[in-house]
C-alpha positions in Angstrom: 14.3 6.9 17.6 10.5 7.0 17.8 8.6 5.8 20.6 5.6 3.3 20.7 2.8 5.5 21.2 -0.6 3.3 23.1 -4.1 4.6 23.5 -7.1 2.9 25.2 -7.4 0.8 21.6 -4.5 1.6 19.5 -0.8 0.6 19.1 1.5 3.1 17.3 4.8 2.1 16.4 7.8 3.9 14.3 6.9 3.1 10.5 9.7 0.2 9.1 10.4 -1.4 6.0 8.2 -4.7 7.8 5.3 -1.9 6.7 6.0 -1.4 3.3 3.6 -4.0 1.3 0.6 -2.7 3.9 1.2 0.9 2.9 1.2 0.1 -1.1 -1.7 -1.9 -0.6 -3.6 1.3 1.3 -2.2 3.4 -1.0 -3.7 2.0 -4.3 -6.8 2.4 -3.2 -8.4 5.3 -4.7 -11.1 6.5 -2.2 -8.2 6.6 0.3 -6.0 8.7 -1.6 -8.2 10.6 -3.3 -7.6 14.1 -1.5 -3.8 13.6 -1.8 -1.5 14.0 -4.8 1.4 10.9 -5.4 3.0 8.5 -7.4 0.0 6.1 -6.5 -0.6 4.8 -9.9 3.0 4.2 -11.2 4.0 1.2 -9.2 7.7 1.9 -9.3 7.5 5.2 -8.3 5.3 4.5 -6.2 6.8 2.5 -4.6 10.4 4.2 -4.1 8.5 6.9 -2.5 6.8 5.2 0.4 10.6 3.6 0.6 12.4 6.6 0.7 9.6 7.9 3.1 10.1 5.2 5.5 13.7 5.4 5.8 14.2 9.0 5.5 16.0 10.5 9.1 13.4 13.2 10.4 14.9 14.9 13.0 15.2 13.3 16.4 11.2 12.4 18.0 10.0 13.4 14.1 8.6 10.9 11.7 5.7 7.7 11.2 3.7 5.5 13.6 2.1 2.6 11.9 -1.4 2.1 13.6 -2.3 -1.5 14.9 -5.2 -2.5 17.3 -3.5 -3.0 20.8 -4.9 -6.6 20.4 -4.5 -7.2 17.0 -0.8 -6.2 16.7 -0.4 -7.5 13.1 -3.9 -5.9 11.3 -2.2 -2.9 9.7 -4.8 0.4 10.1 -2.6 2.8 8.7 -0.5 5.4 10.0 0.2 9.0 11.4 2.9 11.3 10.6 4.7 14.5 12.6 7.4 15.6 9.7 8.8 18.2 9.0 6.5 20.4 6.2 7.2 18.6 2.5 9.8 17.5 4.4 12.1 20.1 4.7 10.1 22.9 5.6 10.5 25.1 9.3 7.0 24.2 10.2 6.4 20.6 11.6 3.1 19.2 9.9 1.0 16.2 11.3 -1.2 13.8 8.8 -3.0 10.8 8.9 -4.2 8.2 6.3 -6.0 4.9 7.2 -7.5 2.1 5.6 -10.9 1.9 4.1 -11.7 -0.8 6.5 -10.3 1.3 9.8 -12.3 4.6 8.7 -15.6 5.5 10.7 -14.3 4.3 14.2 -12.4 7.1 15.5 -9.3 5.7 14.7 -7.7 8.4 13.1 -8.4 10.8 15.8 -7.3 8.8 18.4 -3.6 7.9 16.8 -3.4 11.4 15.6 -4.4 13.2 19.6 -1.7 10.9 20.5 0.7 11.9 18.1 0.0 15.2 18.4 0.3 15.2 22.6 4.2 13.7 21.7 5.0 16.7 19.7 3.4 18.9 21.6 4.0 17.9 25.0 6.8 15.4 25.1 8.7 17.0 22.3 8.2 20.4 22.9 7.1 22.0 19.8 5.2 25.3 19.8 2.3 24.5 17.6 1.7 21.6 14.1 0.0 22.3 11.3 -2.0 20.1 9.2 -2.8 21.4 5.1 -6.1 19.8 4.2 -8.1 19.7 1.4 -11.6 21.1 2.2 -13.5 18.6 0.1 -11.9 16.2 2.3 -14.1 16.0 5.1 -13.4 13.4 7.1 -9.8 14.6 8.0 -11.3 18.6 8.7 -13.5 16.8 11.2 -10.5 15.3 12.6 -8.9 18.2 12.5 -11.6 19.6 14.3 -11.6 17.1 16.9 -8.2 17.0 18.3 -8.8 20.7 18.4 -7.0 22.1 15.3 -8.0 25.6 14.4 -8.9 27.0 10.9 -5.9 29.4 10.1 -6.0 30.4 6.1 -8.6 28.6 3.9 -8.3 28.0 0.3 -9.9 26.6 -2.5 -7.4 23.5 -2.6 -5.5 23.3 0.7 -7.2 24.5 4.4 -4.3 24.8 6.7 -4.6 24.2 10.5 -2.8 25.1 13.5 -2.5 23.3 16.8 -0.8 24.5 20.0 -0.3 22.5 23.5 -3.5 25.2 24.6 -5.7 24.4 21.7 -5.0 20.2 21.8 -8.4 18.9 22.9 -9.1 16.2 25.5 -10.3 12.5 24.3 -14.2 12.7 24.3 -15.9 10.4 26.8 -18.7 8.1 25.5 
């Protein structure tokens, strides 16, 4: 079972089926999953994937937060993700994906430092990765500001490694 996960403005909360229609509706929109290959424009598949994704048993502290304002509990924001690699893989990837409204305000790399400091610190893994496409800048920067580091670059896919010495500290304003 996942935790709830709260930051100064965020609520994160294990991804359920209660999520479902919010992630389709992100989904379908093409600046947001631009970057990132999917069933996005066959409905049915489309939609068994984000099923099967939501109800899929990741190992034990693994899996998706839904993002929510901490005092808007029902606007959906998106959500952040500590999986297992494609889903079976050794390594343990993190991801994020938002909604074109929630971009621009630091939400992603608020939910995703707190993500991360679960896996990393509560959790105990080693190090997460995070594969990135290098046009898609807003997630490098991201990246970049939960303290990722450039590992291998490529011309489709930048991969990123984090470790509990590397995670970076919330900026102050």
């Amino acid at each position: 079972m996942l935790p709830n996960l709260d930051t100064a403005r965020l609520h994160l909360r294990p991804r359920g089926m209660a999520d479902l229609e919010s992630c389709l509706t992100m989904d379908r929109d093409p600046q947001v999953t631009r970057f990132i290959p999917g069933p996005w424009a066959d409905p049915i598949r489309h939609r068994a994937f984000v099923t099967e994704r939501i109800s899929a048993d990741y190992c034990p502290g693994l899996g998706y937060w839904s993002i929510f304002h901490r005092h808007r509990p029902s606007d959906f924001l998106g959500w952040v993700l500590l999986i297992p690699e494609d889903m079976t893989g050794p390594e343990v990837e993190i991801g994020w994906r938002l909604t074109r409204s929630a971009r621009g305000q630091g939400i992603a790399t608020e939910a995703a430092r707190a993500v991360a400091e679960h896996g990393l610190k509560v959790f105990g893994l080693s190090h997460i990765i995070a594969r990135i496409d290098p046009g898609n800048i807003a997630s490098v920067k991201v990246a970049e500001r939960i303290g990722m580091r450039l590992s291998a670059a490529g011309p489709k896919e930048n991969l990123y490694h984090l470790t509990r010495a590397d995670l970076a500290p919330p900026r102050m304003s």
